[in-house]
N, C-alpha and C positions, 0 to 999 in steps of 0.2 A: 504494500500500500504506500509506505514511502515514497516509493522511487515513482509511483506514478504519478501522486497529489505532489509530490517535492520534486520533481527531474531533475535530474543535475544542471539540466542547459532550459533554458526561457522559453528559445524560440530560434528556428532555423529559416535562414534568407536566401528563397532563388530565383536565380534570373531564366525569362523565356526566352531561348533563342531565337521560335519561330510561334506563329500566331496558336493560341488552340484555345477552345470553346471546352471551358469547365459545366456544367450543369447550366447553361445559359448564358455564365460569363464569359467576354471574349475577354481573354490574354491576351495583348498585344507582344509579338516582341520587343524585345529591349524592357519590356516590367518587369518590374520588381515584385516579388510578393511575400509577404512577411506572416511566416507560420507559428501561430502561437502554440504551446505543446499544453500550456495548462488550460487552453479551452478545448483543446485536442483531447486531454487525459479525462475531461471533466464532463464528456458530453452523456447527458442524460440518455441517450438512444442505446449507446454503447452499454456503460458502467448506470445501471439503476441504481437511484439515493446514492450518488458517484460520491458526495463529498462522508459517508457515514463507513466508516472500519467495521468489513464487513468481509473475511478471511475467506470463505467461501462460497463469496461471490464468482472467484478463478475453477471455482467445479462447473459452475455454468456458462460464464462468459469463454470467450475466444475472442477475441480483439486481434484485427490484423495486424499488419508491423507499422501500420500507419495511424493507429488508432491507440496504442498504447508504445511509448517512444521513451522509455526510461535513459537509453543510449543512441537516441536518432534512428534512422533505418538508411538501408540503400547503402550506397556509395558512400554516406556521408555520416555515417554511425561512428560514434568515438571508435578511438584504436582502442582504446583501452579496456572495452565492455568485457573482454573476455579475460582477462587476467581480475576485472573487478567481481565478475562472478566468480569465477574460481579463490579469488580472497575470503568473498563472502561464505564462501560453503566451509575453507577452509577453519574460519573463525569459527563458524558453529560447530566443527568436530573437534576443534581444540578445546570449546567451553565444557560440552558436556567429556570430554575425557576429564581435565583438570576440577569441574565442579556438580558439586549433585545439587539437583531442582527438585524441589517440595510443593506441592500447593497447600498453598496456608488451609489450618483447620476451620476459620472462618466461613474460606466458600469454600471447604468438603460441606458444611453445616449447611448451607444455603441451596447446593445441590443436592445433599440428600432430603432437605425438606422439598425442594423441588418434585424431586422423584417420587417420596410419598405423596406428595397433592398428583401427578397424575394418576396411580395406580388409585388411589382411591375414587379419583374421577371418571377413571374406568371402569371400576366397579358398581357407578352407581347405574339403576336401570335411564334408559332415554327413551326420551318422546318420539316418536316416529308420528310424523304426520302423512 
């Protein structure tokens, strides 16, 4: 979620060499068009309730390479996206080797009251209309 609502880069600037008709709009060459990545990352059609941390929204979405741009796409994608992924993975196998994670008793308590109110709400009879 980070690297989408955060990107590392703003926005990427390209020039048309020769005319072309985007969804209606004509391109002239020699424009310039100025691509913002956080309305890119942020578009409601794409990412539902885009700006709400929401980890398993990535089981259902598939965002093309142009709709989700952490490292740019194409030709013009940082050098560096793949040593940044491979740092990344690396950090999380170094954490859980060198450190143990708990989840607090607080929400074990919170989920298992959880869990009791559905099983009891299962249990009750329902109305069938």
């Amino acid at each position: 979620r980070g690297v989408r609502v955060l990107a590392t880069g703003d926005f990427s600037l390209r020039y048309f060499n020769d005319d072309h008709d985007i969804n209606g709009f004509l391109m002239q060459k020699g424009s310039n068009v100025l691509l913002d990545w956080d309305v890119t990352q942020r578009t409601e059609n794409v990412f539902e309730n885009a700006l709400l941390f929401d980890p398993s929204r990535w089981k259902k979405v598939k965002p093309t390479p142009y709709e989700y741009l952490p490292f740019g796409c194409g030709m013009h994608s940082c050098i560096g996206k793949y040593l940044a992924l491979l740092e990344m993975r690396l950090l999380l196998i170094v954490m859980f080797q060198r450190y143990s994670f708990r989840i607090p008793q607080h929400f074990l308590d919170i989920m298992s009251y959880t869990l009791l109110q559905s099983v009891h709400f299962l249990k009750k009879p329902h109305l069938h209309l």
